[in-house]
N, CA, C and O of each residue as an XYZ file, in Angstrom:
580
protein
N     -46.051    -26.768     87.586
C     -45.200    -25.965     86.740
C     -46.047    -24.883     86.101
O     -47.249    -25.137     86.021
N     -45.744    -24.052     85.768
C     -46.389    -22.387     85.132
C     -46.384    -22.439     83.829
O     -45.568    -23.032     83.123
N     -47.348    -21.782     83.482
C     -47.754    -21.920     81.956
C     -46.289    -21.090     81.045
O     -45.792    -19.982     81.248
N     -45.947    -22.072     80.105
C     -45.061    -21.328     79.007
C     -45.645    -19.565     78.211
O     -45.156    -18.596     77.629
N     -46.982    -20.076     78.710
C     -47.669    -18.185     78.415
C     -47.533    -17.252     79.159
O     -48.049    -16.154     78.951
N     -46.558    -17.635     80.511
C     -46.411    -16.512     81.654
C     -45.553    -15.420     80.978
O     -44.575    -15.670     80.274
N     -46.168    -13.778     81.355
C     -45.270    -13.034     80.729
C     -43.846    -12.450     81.431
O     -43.279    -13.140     82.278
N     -43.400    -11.368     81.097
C     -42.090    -11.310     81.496
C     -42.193    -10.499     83.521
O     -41.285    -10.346     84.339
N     -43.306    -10.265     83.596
C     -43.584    -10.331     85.007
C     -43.346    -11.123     85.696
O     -42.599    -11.060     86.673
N     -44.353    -12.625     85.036
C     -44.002    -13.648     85.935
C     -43.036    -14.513     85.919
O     -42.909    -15.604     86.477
N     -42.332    -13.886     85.187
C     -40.826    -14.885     85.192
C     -40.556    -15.161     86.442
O     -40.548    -16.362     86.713
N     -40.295    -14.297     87.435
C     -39.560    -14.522     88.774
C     -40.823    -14.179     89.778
O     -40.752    -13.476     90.786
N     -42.489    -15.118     89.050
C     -43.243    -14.777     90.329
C     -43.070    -15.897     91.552
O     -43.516    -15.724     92.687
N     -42.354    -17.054     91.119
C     -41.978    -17.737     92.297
C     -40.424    -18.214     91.865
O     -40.139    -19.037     90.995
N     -39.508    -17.467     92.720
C     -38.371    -18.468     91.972
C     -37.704    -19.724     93.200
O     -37.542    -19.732     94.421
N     -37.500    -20.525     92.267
C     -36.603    -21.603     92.741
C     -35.139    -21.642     93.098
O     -34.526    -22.060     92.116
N     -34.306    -21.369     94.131
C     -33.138    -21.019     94.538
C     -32.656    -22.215     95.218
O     -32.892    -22.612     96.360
N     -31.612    -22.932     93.880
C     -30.922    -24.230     94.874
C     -29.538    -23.581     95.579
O     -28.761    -22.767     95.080
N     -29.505    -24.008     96.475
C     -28.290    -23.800     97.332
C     -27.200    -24.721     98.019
O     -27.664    -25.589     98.757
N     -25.974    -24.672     97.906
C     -25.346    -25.813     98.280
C     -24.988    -25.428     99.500
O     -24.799    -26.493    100.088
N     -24.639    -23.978    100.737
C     -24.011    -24.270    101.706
C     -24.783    -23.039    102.411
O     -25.848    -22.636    101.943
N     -24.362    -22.622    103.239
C     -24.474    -21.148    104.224
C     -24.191    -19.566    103.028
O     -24.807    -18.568    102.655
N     -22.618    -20.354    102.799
C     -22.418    -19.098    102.116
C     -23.037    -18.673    100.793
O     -23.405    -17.541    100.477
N     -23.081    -19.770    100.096
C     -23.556    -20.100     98.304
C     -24.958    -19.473     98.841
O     -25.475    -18.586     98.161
N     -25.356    -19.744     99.596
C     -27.151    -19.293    100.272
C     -27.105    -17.787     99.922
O     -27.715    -17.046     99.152
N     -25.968    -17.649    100.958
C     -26.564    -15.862    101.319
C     -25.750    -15.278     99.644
O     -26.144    -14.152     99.341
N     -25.164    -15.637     99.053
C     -24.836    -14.871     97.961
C     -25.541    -15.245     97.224
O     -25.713    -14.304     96.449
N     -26.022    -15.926     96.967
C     -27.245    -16.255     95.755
C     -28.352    -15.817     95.902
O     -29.175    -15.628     95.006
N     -28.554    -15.498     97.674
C     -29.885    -14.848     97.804
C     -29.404    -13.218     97.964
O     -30.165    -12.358     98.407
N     -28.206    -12.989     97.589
C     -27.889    -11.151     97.368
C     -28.006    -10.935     96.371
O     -28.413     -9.797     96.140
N     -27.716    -11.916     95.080
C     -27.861    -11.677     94.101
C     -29.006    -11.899     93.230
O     -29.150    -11.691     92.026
N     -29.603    -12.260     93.908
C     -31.443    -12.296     93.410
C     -32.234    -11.340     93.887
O     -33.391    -11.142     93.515
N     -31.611    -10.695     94.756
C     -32.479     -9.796     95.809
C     -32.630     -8.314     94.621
O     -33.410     -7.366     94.536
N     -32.122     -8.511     94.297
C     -32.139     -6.901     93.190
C     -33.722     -7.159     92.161
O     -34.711     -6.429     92.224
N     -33.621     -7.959     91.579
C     -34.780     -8.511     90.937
C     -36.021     -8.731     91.482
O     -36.997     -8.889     90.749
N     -36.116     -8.767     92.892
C     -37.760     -8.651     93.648
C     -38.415    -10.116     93.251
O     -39.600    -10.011     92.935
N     -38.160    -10.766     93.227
C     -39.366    -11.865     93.164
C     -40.228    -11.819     93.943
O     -40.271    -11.432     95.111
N     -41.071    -12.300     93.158
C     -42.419    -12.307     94.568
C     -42.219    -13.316     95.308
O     -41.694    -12.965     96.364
N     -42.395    -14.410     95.241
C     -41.869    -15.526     96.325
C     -40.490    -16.246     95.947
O     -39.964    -16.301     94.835
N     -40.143    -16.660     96.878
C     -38.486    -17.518     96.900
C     -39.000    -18.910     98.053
O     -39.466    -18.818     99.189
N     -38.667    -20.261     97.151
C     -38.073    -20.894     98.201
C     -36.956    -21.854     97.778
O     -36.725    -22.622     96.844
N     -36.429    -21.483     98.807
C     -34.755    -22.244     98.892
C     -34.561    -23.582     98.865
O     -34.897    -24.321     99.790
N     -33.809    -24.106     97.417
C     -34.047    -25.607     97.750
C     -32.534    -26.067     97.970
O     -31.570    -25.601     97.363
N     -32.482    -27.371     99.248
C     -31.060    -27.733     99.207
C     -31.130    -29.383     98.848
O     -32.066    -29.989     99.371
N     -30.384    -30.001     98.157
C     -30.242    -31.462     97.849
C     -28.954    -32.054     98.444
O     -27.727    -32.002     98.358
N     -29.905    -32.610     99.059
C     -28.917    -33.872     99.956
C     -28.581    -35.080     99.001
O     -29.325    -36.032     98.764
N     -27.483    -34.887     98.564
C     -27.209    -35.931     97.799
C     -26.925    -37.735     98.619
O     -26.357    -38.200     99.607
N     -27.609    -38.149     97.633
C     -27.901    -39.769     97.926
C     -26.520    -40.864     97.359
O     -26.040    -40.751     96.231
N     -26.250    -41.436     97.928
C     -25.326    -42.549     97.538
C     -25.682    -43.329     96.653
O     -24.774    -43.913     96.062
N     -26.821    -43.559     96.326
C     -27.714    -45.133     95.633
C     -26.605    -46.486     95.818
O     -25.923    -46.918     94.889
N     -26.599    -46.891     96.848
C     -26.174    -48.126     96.902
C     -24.902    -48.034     98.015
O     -24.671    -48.767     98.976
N     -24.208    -46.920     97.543
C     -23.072    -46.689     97.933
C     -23.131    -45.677     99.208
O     -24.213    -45.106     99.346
N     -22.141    -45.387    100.133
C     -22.218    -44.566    101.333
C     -22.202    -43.220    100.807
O     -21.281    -42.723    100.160
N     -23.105    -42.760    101.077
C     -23.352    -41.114    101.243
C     -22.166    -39.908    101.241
O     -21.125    -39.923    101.899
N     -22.535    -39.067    100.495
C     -21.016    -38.348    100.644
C     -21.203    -37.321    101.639
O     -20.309    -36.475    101.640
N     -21.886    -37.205    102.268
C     -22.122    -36.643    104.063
C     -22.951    -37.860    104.502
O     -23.330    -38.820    103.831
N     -23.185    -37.497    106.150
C     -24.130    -38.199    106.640
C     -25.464    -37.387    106.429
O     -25.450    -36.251    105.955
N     -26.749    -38.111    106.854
C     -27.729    -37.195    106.361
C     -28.043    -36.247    107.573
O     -28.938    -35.503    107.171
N     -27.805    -36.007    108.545
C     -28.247    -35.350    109.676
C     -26.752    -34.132    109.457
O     -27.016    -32.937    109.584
N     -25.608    -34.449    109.211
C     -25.445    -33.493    108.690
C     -25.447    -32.915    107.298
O     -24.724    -31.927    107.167
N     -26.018    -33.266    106.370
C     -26.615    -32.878    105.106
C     -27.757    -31.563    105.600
O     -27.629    -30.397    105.227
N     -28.952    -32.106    106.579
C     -29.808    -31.608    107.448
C     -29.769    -30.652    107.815
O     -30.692    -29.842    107.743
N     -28.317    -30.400    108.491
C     -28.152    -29.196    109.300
C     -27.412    -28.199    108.323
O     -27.393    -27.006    108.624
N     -26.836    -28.614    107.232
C     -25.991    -27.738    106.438
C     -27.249    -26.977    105.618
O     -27.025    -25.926    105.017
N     -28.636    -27.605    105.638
C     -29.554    -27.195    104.663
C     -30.651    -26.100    105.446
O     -31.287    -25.126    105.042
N     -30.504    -26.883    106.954
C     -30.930    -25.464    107.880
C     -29.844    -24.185    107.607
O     -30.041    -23.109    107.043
N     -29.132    -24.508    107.973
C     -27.719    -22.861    108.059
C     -28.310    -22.077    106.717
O     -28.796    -20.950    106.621
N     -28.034    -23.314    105.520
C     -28.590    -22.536    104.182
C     -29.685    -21.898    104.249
O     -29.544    -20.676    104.196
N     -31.217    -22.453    104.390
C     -32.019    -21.621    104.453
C     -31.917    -20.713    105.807
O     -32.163    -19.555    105.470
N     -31.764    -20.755    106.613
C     -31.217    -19.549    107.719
C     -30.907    -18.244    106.659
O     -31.725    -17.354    106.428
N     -29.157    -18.359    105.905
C     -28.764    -17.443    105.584
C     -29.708    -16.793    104.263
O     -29.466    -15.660    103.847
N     -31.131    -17.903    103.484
C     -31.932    -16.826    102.770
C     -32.653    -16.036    103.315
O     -33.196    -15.094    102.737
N     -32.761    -16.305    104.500
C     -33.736    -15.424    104.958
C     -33.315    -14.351    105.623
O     -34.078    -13.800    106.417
N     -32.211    -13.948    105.436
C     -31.837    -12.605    106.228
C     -32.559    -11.773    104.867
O     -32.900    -10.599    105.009
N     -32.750    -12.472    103.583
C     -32.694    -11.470    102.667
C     -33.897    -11.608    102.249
O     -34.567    -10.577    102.205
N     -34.364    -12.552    101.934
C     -35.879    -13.273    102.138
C     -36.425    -13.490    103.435
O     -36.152    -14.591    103.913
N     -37.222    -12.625    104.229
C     -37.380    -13.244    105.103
C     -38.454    -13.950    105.406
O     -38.741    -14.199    106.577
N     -39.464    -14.519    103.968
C     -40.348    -15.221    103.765
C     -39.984    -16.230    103.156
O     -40.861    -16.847    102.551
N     -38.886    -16.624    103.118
C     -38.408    -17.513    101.975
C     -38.960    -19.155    102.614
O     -38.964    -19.493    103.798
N     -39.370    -19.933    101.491
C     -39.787    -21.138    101.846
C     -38.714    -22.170    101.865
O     -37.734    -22.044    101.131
N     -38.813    -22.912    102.453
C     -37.504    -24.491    102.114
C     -37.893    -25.621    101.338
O     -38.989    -26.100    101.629
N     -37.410    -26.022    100.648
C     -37.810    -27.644    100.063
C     -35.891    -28.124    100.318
O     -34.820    -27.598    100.012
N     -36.242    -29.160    100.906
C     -35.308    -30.445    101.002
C     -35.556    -31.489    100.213
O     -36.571    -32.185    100.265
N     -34.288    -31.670     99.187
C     -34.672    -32.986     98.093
C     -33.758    -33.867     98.525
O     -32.716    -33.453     99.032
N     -34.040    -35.364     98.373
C     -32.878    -36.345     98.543
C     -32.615    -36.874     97.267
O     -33.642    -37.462     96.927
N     -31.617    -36.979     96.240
C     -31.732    -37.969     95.435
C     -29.869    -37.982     94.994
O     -28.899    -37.663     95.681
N     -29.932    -38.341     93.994
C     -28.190    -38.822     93.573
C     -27.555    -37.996     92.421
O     -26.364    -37.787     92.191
N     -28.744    -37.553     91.709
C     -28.483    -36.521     90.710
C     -29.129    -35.199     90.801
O     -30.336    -35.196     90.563
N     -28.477    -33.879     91.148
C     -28.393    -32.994     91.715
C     -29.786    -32.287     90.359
O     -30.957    -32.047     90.650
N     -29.527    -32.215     89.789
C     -30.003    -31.408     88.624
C     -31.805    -32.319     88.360
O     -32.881    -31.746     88.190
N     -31.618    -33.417     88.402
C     -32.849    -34.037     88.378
C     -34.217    -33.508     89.618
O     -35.333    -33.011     89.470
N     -33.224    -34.028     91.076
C     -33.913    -33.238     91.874
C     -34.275    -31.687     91.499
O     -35.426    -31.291     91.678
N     -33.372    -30.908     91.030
C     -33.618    -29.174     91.099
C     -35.076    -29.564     90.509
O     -36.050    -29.311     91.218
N     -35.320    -30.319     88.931
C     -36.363    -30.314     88.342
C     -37.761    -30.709     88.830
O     -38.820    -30.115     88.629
N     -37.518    -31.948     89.582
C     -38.347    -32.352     90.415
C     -39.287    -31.017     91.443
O     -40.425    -30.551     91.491
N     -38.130    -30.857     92.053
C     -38.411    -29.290     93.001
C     -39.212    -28.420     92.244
O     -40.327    -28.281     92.747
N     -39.012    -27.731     91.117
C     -39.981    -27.367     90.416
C     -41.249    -27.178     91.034
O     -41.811    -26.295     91.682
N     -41.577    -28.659     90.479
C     -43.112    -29.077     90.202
C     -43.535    -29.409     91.746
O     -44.756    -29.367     91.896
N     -42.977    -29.651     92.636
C     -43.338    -29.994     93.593
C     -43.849    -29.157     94.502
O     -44.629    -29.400     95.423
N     -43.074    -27.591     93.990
C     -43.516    -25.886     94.869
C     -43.678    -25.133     93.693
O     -43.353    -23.947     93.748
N     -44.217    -25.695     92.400
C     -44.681    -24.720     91.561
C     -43.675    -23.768     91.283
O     -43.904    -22.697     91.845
N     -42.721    -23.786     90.663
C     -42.146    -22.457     90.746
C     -42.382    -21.900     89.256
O     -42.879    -22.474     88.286
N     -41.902    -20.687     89.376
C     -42.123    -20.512     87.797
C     -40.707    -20.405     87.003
O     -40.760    -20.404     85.774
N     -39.163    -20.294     87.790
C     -38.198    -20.273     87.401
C     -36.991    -20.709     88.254
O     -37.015    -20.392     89.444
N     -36.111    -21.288     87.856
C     -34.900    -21.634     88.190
C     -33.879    -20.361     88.706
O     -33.017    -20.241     87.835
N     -33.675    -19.445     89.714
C     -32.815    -18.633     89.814
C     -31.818    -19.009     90.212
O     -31.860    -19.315     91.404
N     -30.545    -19.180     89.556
C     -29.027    -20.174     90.030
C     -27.803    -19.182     89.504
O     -27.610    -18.522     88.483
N     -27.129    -19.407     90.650
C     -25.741    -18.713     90.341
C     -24.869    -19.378     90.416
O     -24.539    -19.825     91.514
N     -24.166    -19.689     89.246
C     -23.070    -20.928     88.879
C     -22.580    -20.566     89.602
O     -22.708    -19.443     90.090
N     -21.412    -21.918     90.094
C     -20.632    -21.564     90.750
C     -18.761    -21.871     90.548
O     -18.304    -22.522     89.608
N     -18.363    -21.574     91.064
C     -16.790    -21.747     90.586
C     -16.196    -22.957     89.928
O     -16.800    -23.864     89.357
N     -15.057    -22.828     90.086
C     -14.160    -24.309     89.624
C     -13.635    -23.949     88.056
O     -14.056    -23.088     87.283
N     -12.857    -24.663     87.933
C     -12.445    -24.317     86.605
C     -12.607    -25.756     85.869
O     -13.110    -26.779     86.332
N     -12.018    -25.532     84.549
C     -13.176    -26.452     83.395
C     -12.905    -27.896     83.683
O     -13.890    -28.619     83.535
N     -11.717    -28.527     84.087
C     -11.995    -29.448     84.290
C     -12.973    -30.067     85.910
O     -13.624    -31.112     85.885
N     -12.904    -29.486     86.731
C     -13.838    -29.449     87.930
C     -14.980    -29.747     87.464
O     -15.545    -30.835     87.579
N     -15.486    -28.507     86.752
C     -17.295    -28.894     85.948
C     -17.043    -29.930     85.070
O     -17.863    -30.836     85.211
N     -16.313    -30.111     84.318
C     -16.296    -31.918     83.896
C     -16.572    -32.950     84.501
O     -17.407    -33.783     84.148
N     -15.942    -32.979     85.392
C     -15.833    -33.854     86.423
C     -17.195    -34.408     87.284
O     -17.664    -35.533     87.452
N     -17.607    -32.996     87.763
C     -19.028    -33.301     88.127
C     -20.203    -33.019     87.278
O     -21.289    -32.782     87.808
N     -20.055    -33.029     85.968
C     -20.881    -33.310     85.338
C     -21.418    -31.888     84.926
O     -22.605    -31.805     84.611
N     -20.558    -30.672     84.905
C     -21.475    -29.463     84.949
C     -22.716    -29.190     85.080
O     -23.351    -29.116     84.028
N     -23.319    -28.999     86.139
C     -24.417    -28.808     86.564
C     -25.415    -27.841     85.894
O     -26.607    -28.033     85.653
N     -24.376    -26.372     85.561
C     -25.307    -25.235     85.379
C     -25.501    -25.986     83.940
O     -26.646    -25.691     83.598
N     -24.843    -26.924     82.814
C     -25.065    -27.004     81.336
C     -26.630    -28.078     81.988
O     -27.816    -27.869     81.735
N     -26.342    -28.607     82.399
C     -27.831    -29.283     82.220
C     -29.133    -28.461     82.916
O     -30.279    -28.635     82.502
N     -28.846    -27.651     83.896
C     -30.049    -26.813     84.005
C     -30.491    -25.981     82.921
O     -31.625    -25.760     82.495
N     -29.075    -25.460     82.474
C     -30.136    -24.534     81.071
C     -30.266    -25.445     80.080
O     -30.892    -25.022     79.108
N     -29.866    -26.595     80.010
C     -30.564    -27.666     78.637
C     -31.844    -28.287     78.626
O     -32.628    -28.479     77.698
N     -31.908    -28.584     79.929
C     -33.219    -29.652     80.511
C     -34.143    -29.340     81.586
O     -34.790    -30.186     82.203
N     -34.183    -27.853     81.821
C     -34.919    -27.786     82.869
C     -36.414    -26.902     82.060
O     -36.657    -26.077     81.179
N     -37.063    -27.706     83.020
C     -38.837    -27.604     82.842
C     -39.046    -26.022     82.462
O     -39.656    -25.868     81.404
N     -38.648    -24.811     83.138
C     -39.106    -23.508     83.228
C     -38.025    -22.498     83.366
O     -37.035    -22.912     83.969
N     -37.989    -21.399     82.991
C     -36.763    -20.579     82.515
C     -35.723    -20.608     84.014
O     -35.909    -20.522     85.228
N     -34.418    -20.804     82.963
C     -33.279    -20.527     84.148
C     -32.728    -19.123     84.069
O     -32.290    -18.586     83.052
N     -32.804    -18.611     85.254
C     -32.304    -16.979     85.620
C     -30.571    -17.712     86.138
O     -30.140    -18.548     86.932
N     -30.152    -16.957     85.313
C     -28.360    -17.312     85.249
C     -28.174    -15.828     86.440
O     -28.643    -14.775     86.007
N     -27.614    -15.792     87.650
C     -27.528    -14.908     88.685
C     -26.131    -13.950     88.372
O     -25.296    -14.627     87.772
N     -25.767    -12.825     88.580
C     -24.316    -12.602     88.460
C     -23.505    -12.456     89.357
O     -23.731    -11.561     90.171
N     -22.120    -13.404     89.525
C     -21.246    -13.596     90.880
C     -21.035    -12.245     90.613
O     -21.168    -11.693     89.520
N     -20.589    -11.579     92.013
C     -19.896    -10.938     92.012
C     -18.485    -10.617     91.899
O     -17.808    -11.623     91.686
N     -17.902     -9.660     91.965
C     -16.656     -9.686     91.621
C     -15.581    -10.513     92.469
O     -14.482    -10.870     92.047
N     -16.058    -10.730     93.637
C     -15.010    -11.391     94.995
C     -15.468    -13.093     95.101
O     -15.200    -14.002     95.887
N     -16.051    -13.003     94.232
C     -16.846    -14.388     93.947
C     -15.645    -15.021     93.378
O     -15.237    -16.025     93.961
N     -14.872    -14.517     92.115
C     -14.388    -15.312     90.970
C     -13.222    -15.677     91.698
O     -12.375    -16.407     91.183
């Protein structure tokens, strides 16, 4: 993880880009692309069952996380991959972190309306509550909403 003394340069000298599909990929990596980071790598989490059956299989979890990083790299075309497995989506992002050094969280919420993010636990509230190193909040675009 990067020193809390990094200045406003290195905010986005490595950012961390979780991604859930093909498409969430390539728009999250359009909408980071304005900002220049120096490095990007794309993380996708295969969510784990713990005990219980998987809510994909993992080979296709696998392949949905290839397509994803595929579509960063039309825009990144250095972009790195990390694949996480675990059951809580937001834990892994943190994990990921430390595991490729990043120096920031770049995430672009994503849809649903309020009871949806209830439901699953709103994701983006616990990244900006609990995550290790600054979260870059991305902006959907307009065809997004």
């Amino acid at each position: 993880m990067s020193s809390p003394d990094a200045g406003p340069a290195d905010l986005l000298g490595h950012a961390l880009l979780p991604v859930a599909n093909e498409d969430d990929a390539l728009a999250t990596a359009r909408a980071l692309e304005p900002y220049d980071p120096d490095r990007v790598t794309a993380l996708h989490v295969v969510e784990k069952g713990g005990g219980v059956p998987d809510k994909t299989p993992v080979e296709q979890s696998e392949e949905l996380a290839a397509e994803s990083y595929a579509a960063v790299r039309t825009v990144f075309p250095d972009a790195e991959e990390h694949t996480a497995y675990g059951r809580d989506v937001a834990d892994e992002i943190f994990d990921a972190v430390d595991a490729v050094d990043a120096t920031a969280i770049a995430y672009r919420p994503r849809g649903g309306n309020r009871i949806a993010r209830f439901l699953s636990g709103d994701l983006s509230v616990k990244l900006v509550t609990d995550a290790p190193v600054p979260v870059v909040a991305l902006p959907r675009a307009e065809s997004d909403d």
